[in-house]
C-alpha positions as CSV (number, residue, x, y, z in Angstrom):
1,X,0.0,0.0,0.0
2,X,1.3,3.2,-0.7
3,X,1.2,6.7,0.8
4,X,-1.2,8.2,-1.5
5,X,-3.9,5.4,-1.1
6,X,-3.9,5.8,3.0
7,X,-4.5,9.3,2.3
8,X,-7.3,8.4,0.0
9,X,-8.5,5.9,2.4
10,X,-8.6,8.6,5.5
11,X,-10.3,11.4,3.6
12,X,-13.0,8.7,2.4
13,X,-13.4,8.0,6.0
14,X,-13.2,11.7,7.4
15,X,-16.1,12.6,4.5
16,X,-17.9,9.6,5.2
17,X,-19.0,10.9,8.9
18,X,-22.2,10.6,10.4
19,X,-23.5,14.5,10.7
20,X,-26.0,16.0,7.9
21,X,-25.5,18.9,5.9
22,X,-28.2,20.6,7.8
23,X,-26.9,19.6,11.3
24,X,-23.4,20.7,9.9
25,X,-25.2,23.9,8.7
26,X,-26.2,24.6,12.4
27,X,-23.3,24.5,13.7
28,X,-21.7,26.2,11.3
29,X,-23.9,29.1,12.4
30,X,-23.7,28.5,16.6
31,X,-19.8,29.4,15.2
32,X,-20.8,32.4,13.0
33,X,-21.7,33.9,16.6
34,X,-19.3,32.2,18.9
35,X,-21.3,31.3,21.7
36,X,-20.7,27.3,20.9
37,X,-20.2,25.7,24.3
38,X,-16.9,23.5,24.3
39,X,-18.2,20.3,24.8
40,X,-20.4,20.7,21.7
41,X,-17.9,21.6,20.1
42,X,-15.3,18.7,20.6
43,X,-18.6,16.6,20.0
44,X,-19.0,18.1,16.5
45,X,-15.4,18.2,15.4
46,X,-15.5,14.1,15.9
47,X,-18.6,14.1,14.0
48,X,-18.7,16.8,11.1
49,X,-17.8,16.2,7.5
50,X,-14.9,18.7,6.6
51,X,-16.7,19.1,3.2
52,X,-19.4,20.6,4.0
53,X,-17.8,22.8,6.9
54,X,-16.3,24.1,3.8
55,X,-19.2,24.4,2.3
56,X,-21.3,25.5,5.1
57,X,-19.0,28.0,6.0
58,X,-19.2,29.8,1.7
59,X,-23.0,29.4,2.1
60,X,-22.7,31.4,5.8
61,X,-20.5,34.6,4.4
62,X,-22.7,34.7,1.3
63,X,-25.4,35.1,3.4
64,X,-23.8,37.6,5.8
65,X,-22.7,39.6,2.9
66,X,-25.9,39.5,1.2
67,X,-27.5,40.7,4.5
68,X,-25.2,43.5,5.7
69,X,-25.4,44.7,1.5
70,X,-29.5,44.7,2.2
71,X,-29.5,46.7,5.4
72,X,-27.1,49.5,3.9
73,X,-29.8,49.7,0.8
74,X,-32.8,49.8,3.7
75,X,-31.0,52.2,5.5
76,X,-29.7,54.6,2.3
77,X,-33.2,54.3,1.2
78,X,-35.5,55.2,4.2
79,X,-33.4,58.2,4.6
80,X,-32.6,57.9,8.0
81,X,-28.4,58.0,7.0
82,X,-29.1,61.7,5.6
């Protein structure tokens, strides 16, 4: 066996864990605002699938961007920034 098939065979095996993408979504967020207690978060660092941390973590800053972009329009608009 070589090196580069025990690296294939632990990131089959680090993706292949038992969390959803909604659960990993979740906490995703509980970390956008940092109040994720530490025993959670051990929990959920043995149980999350780094891919869609990754992926969790794009959709999250979309979001925040798309939000923060939305509120500057609201406020610019109502004229309360005048």
């Amino acid at each position: 066996m070589s090196g580069g098939d025990k690296a294939g065979d632990d990131f089959k095996q680090v993706t292949a864990r038992p969390l959803s993408f909604l659960q990993t979504m979740r906490a995703v967020a509980w970390s956008f605002f940092g109040i994720r207690r530490g025993a959670d978060y051990e929990k959920d660092v043995a149980r999350l699938n780094p891919v869609h941390v990754i992926i969790g973590g794009v959709i999250g800053a979309l979001l925040f961007v798309l939000l923060l972009v939305l509120l500057v329009q609201w406020v610019i608009g109502s004229g309360v920034a005048a």
